[in-house]
C-alpha positions in Angstrom: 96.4 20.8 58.3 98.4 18.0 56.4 101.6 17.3 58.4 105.0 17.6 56.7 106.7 14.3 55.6 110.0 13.3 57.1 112.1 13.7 53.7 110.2 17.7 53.7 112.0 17.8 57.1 115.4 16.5 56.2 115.6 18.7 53.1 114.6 22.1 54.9 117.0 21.2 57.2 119.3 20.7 55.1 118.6 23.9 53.1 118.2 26.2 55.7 121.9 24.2 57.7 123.8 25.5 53.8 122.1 29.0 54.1 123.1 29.7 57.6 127.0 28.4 56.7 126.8 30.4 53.9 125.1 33.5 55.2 126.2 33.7 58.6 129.1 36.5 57.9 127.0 39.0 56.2 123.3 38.4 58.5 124.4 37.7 61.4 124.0 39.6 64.2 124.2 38.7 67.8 122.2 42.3 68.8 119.3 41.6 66.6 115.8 39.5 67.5 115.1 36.6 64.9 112.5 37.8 62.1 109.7 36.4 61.1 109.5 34.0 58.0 109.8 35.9 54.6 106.3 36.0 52.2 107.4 35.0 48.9 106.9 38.9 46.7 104.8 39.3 43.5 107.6 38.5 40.5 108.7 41.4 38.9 107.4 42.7 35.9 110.2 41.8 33.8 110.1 38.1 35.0 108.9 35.1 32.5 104.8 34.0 32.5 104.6 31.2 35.1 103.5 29.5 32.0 106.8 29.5 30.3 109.0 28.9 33.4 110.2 25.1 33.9 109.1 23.1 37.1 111.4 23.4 39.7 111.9 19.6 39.8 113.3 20.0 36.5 116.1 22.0 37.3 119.3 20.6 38.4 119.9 21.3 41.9 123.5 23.5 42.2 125.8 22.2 44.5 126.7 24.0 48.2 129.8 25.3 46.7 128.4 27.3 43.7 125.5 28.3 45.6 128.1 29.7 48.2 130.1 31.2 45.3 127.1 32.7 43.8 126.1 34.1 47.2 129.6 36.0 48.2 129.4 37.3 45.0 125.9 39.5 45.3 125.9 39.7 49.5 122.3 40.2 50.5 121.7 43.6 52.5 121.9 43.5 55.7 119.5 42.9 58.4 118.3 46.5 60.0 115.1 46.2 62.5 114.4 48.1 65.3 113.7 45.9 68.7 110.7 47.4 69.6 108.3 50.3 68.8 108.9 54.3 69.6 107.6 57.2 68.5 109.0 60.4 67.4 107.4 63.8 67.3 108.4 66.8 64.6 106.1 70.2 65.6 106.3 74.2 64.3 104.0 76.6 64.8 101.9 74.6 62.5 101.5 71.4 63.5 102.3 68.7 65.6 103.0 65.2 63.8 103.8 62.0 65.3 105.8 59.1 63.7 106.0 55.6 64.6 108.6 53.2 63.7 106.2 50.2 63.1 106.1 51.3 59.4 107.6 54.5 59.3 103.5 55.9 59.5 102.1 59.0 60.9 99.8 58.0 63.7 98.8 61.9 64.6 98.9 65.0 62.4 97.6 67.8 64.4 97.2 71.7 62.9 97.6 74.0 65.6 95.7 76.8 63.9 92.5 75.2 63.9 90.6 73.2 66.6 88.2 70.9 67.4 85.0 70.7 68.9 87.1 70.8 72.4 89.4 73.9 71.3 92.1 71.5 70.8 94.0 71.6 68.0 92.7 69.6 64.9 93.6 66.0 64.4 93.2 65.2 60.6 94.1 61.3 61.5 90.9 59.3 61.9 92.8 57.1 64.8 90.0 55.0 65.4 89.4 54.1 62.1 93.0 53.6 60.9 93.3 51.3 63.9 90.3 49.4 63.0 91.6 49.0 59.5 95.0 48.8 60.5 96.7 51.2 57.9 97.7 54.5 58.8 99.0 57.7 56.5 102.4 57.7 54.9 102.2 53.9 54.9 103.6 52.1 51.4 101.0 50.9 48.9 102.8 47.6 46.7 100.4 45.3 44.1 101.7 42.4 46.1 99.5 42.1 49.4 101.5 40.2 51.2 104.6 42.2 50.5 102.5 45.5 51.7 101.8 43.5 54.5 105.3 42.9 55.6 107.0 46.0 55.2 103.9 48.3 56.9 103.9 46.3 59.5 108.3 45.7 60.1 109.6 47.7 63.2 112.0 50.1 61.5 115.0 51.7 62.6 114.4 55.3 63.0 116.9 58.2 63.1 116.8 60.1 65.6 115.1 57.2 67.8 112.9 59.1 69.9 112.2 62.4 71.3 110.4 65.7 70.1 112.3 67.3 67.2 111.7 71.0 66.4 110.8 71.7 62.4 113.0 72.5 60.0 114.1 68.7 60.7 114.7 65.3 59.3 113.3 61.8 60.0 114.7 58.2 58.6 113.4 55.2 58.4 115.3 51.9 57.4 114.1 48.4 57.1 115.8 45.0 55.6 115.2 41.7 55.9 117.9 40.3 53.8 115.9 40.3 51.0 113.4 43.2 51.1 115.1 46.1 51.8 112.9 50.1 52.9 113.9 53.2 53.2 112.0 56.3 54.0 113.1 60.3 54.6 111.1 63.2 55.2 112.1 66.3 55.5 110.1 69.2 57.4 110.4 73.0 57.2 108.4 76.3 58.8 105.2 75.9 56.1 102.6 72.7 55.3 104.7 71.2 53.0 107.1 67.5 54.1 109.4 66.0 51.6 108.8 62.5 51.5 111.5 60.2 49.6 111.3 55.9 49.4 112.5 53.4 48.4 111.3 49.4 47.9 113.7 47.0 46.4 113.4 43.3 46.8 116.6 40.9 46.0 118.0 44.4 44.7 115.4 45.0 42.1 113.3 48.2 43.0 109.6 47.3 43.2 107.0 50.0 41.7 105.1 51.6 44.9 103.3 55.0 46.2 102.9 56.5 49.4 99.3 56.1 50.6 97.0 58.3 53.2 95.3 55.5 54.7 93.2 55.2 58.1 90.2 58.1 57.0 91.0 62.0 56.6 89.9 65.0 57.5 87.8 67.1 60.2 85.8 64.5 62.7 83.7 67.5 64.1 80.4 68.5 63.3 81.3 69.9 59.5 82.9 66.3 58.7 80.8 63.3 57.6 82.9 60.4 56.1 80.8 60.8 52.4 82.5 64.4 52.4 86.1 63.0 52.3 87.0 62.7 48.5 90.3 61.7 46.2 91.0 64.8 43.9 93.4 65.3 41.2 94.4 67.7 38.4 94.5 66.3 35.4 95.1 68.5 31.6 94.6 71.9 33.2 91.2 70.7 35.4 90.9 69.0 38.8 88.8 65.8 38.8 86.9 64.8 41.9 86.3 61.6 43.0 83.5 60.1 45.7 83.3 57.2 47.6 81.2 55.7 45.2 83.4 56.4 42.5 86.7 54.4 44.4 88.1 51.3 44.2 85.8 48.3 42.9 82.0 47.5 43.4 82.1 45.1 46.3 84.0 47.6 48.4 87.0 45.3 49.1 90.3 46.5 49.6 91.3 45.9 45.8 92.7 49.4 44.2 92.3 51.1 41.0 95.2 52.3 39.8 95.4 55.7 37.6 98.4 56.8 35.2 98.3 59.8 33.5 99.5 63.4 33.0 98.7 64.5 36.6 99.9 67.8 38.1 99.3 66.5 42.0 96.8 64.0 43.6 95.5 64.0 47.7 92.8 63.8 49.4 90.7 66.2 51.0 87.6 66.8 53.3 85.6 69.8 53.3 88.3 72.8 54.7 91.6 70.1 54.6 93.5 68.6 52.4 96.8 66.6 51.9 98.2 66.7 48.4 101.1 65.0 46.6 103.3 67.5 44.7 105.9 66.8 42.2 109.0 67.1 43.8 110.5 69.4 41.9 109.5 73.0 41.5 110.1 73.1 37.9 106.9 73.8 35.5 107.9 71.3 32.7 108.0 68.3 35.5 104.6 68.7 37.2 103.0 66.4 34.9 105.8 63.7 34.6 105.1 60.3 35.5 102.9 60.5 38.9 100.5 57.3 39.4 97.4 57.5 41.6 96.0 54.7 43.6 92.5 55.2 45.0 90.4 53.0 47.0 87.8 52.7 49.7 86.7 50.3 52.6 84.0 49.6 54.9 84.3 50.0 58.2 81.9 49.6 61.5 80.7 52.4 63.4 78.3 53.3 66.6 77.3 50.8 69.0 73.9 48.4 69.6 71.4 48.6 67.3 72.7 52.6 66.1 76.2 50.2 64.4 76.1 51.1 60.4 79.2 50.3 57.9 80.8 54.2 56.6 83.1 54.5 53.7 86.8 55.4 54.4 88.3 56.6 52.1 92.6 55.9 51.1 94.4 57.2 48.3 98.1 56.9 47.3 100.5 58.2 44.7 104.0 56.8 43.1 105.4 56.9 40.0 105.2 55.7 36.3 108.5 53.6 36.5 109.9 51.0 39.4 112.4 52.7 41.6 112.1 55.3 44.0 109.4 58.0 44.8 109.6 61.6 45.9 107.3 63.9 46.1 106.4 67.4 47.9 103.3 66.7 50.3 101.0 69.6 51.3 99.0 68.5 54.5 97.1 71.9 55.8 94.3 73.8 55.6 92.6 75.2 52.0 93.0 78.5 52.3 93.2 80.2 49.4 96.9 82.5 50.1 98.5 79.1 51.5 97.3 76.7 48.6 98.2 79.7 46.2 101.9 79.7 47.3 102.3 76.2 46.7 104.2 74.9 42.4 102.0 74.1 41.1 99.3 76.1 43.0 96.4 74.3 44.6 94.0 77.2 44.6 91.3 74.6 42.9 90.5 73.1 46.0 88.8 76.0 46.5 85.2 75.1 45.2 83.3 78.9 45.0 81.1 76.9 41.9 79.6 78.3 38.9 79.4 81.7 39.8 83.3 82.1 41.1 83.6 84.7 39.0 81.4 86.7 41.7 82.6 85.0 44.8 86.1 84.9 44.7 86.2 89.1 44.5 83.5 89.1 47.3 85.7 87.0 49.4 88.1 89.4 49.1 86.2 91.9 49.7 84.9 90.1 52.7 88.4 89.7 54.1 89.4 93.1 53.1 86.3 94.8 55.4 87.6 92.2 58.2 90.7 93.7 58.6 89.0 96.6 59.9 86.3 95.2 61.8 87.6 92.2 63.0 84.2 90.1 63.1 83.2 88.1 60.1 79.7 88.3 61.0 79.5 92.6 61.1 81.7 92.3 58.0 78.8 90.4 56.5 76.7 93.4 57.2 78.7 95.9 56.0 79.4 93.8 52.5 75.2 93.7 52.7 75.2 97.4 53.2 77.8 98.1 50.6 75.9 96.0 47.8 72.9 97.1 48.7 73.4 100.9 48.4 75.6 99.5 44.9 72.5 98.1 43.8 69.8 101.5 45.2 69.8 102.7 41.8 68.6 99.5 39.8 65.9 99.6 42.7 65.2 103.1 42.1 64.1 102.3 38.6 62.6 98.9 39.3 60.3 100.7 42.0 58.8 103.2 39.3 58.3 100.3 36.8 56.2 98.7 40.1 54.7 102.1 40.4 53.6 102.5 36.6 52.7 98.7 36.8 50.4 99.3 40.1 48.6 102.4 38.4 47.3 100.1 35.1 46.3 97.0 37.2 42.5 97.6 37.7 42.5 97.9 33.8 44.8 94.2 33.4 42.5 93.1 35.4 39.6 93.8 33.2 41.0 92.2 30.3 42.2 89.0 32.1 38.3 89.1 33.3 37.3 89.0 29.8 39.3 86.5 28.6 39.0 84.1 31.6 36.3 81.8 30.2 38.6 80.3 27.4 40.8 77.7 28.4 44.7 78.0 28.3 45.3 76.5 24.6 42.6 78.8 22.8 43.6 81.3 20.4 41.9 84.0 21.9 44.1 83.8 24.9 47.3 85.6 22.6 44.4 88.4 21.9 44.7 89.1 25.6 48.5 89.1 25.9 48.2 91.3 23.0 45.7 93.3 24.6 47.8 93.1 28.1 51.2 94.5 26.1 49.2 97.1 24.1 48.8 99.1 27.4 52.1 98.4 29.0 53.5 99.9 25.8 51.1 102.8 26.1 52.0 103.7 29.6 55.7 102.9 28.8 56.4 99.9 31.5 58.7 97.1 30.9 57.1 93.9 32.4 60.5 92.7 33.4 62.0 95.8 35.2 61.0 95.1 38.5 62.4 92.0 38.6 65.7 93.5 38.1 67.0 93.8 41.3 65.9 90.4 42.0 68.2 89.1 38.9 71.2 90.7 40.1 70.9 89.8 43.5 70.0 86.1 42.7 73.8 85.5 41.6 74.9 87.1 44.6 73.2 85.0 46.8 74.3 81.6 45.3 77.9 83.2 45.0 77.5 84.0 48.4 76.4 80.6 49.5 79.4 79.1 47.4 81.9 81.2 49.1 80.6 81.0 52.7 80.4 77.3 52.7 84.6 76.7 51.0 85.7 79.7 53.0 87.7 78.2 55.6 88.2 81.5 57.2 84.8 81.6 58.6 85.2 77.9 60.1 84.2 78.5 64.0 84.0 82.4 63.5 81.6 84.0 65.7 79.5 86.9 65.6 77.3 87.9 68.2 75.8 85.7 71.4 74.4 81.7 70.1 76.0 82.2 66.9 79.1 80.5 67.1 80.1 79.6 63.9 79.0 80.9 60.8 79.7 78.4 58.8 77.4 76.0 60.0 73.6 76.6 60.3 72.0 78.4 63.4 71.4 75.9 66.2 68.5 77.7 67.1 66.7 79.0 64.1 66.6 82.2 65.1 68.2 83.6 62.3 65.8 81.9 59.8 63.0 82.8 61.4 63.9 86.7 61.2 64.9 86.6 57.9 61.3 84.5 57.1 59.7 87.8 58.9 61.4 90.4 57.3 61.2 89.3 53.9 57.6 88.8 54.5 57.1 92.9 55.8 59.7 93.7 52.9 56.9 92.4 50.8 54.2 94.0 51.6 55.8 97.5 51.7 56.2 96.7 48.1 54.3 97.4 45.5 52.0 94.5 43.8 53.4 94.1 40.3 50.6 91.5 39.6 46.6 91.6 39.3 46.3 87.8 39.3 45.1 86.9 42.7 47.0 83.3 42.4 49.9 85.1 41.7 49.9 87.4 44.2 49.1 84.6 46.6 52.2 82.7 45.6 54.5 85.8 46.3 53.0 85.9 49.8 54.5 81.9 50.2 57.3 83.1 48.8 59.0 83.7 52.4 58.0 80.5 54.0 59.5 78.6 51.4 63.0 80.6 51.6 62.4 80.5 55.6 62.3 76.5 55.4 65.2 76.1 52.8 67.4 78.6 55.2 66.6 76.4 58.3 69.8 74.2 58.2 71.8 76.7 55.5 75.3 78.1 56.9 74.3 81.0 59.6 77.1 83.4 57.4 74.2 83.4 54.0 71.3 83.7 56.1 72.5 87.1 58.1 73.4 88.5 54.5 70.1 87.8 53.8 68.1 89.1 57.0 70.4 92.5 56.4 69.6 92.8 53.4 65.9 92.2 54.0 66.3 94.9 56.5 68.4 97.3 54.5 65.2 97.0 52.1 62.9 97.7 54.4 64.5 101.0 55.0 65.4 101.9 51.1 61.4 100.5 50.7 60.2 103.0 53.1 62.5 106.0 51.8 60.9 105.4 48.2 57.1 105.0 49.4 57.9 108.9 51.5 59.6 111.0 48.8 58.6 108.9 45.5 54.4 109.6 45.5 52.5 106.6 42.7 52.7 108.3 39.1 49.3 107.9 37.8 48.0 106.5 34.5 47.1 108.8 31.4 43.5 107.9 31.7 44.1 108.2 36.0 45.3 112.1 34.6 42.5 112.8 32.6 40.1 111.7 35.1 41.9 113.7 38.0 42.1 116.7 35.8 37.7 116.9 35.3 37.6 116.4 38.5 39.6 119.1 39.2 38.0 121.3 37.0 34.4 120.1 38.5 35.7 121.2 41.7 36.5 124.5 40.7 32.8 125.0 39.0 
């Protein structure tokens, strides 16, 4: 490094001997520690281009006296910094959060209603990697680098200083240098939702900035995987999701993409969590008034040895359209569908229940509503199984006699199929055979299609079902009987998959063949293996729907195969009635 000339010396002497004669009433104070050298801020976005600003070597220097008069006319703010670090704590019956005063951030946010792995209660701050990245929620996000730099990383002065404060309460935050000048509030109350007001001004001009969720989100236990934490906002009337992939810029450096727009809210959310920015006011007509979004992602190092691998974490932050101060109504909970419901404007499209939500919102209901009374989600899986399967007997009842009518006219498919089996695929003859095939299903009055009626209905069920019992967060760690813990997570022993591969396959064979193709009919026998192997690591909550409804088939199967005897054929008829009549001779 090139070291400074003696006239450099002399003249910052000089400068900084004037600022401290000029300053010393309005920054001086004997209590406070000396701060650290000022980073020169971005210039405001009213200022000149560089281009058309003169060289400072061209302006005449003032002299001391109307720089001093120019001083005591706008007095800089004055110093506030705290002497060293504390932290304060604000908990309900909901959570547990803890501040610290080295940049007014959150460095725990725990939800008592929900645990870990360990049956504590659930942290959603990744500490490790907000430490390793050095950013932590509720942090400032400024265009300027260096300024973000300075003010997330100032010791401010915090009211009250320390201790454990019970919600509904009030935390402050206040930093100034002389020249950049912070404020922060938050308010808490008895529900998710913190009110979080700043302000950034620097040489009294307010600086555009958001309030960011840095450091990683979300649930570190087995459900949570970094890729699942995403940036999500509602933009005209639909919520737009965005992946890791999708954040800040190719290289994955900690540059930012910056979003304006209509926007109702914007957060960030994991798989059952989320915490999203509000409009501060409750009012309909400002929900989509002048919110910004920030969104980014970086790279951090994780495991150990020759297992270390780089994961995504992902940040986000929101401000405002115009430079001054930001407020806004932050949800940080759980997405449950009454709690996100309550909150202007309503959150309930965190709730993913996919294509068919038109099915598996009223089953979750429905779910919840049988809970009530048997207080086990996995028996009120069974009794929703029961329930749509006994809604569904009659649709069976019909498809079995088309299976019946079907079986009694296969030996003469068959025959034509044999006939027509020499010719290839593309010949022309093959359509005489279909016509051939539908000439006798119209003759013995069977629909080709109703037995797979049953199998139509239930087919939107399932993936309804599969929707619903992966967003759910109500059957997060819910039990049901002995290994299975959690039925929202596969079964760690494969039990369940395998019973549900073994009933489907008996289900199957009490039914009636509705096919005379041998391929076909070999195919239908894979059928359960294949659904067996896709079950193996599908949520333990879909796959005992399935397995009791494989069972409740068995049992509707073997009711209809008693008191439902094969209808025969006409020609079947005829045949039976000679040789009744032979008999009789």
């Amino acid at each position: 490094m090139k070291e400074m000339s003696t006239e450099r010396r002399v003249a910052l002497a000089f400068a900084l001997w004037i600022l401290i004669m000029v300053g010393w009433s309005y920054v001086w104070k004997p209590s406070r520690p000396a701060t650290a050298p000022i980073p020169q801020p971005a210039a405001p976005a009213s200022a000149a281009p560089a281009a058309e600003q003169k060289p400072a070597a061209e302006k005449p220097a003032a002299p001391p006296a109307a720089a001093a008069a120019k001083m005591q006319a706008a007095p800089a703010p004055a110093l506030k910094a705290a002497a060293q670090e504390k932290t304060v704590v604000i908990e309900n019956g909901l959570y547990r959060v803890e501040f610290s005063n080295r940049g007014g951030v959150v460095k725990s946010w725990r939800l008592k209603k929900y645990k870990d792995n360990k049956k504590e209660p659930l942290e959603l701050v990744n500490a490790e990697a907000a430490q390793q990245e050095g950013a932590w929620p509720f942090s400032l996000a400024v265009d300027d680098a260096a300024l973000e730099t300075l003010i997330n990383g100032a010791l401010f002065e915090m009211t009250p200083d320390e201790g454990t404060l019970r919600a509904p309460a009030e935390i402050a935050f206040e930093w100034s240098d002389g020249r950049v000048q912070v404020t922060k509030r938050l308010k808490f109350d008895a529900t998710y939702v913190v009110v979080v007001e700043t302000s950034l001004t620097v040489d009294g001009k307010p600086v555009a900035h958001g309030v960011a969720w840095r450091g990683g989100f979300g649930d570190a236990t087995e459900y949570a995987h970094a890729d699942q934490v995403k940036v999500i906002f509602r933009e005209n009337q639909k919520l737009k999701v965005l992946e890791a992939k999708n954040l800040g810029v190719p290289d994955h450096s900690a540059q930012r993409l910056r979003q304006i727009g209509t926007m109702e809210y914007a957060g960030i959310e994991d798989r059952y969590f989320t915490a999203a920015f509000l409009p501060r006011s409750e009012n309909p007509a400002h929900w989509t008034a002048g919110m910004t979004l920030w969104h980014w992602r970086l790279e951090r190092e994780v495991g150990e040895g020759d297992k270390r691998s780089k994961e995504n974490v992902v940040e986000m932050a929101a401000g405002t359209t115009v430079d001054g101060p930001v407020a806004f109504r932050v949800y940080v909970g759980p997405k449950a569908l009454d709690e996100l419901r309550a909150q202007k404007p309503p959150l309930t499209d965190l709730v993913q229940f996919g294509w068919f939500g038109v099915i598996a919102e009223p089953l979750f209901y429905f779910l919840r509503w049988i809970y009530g009374y048997v207080p086990n989600y996995g028996w009120a899986i069974i009794i929703m199984t029961i329930a749509i399967n006994m809604a569904l007997f009659p649709l069976k009842v019909k498809s079995w006699r088309s299976m019946q009518k079907m079986q009694t006219v296969m030996p003469e498919i068959k025959q034509i199929q044999d006939r027509y089996k020499k010719y290839s695929m593309r010949d022309p003859r093959r359509q005489e055979m279909n016509n051939e095939v539908m000439a006798v299903y119209k003759r013995e009055g069977i629909n080709p299609m109703g037995s797979c009626l049953p199998m139509l209905l239930q087919m939107p069920i399932w993936i309804a079902l599969f929707s619903m019992l992966g967003a759910a967060i109500e059957l997060r760690h819910a039990p049901w009987l002995g290994w299975v813990r959690d039925l929202s997570t596969h079964d760690p022993y494969y039990i369940l998959p395998i019973l549900m591969t073994v009933t489907m396959y008996i289900s199957q064979k009490m039914t009636p063949a509705t096919s005379a193709d041998p391929a076909q009919q070999k195919m239908m026998q894979m059928m359960p293996i294949i659904f067996g192997f896709m079950f193996l690591r599908t949520s333990s909550g879909l796959t005992l729907y399935i397995l009791a409804s494989n069972i409740v088939a068995m049992g509707q199967q073997w009711y209809l195969n008693k008191t439902t005897p094969p209808q025969l054929s006409g020609e079947d008829k005829k045949a039976g009635k000679k040789l009744g009549s032979g008999a009789k001779e």
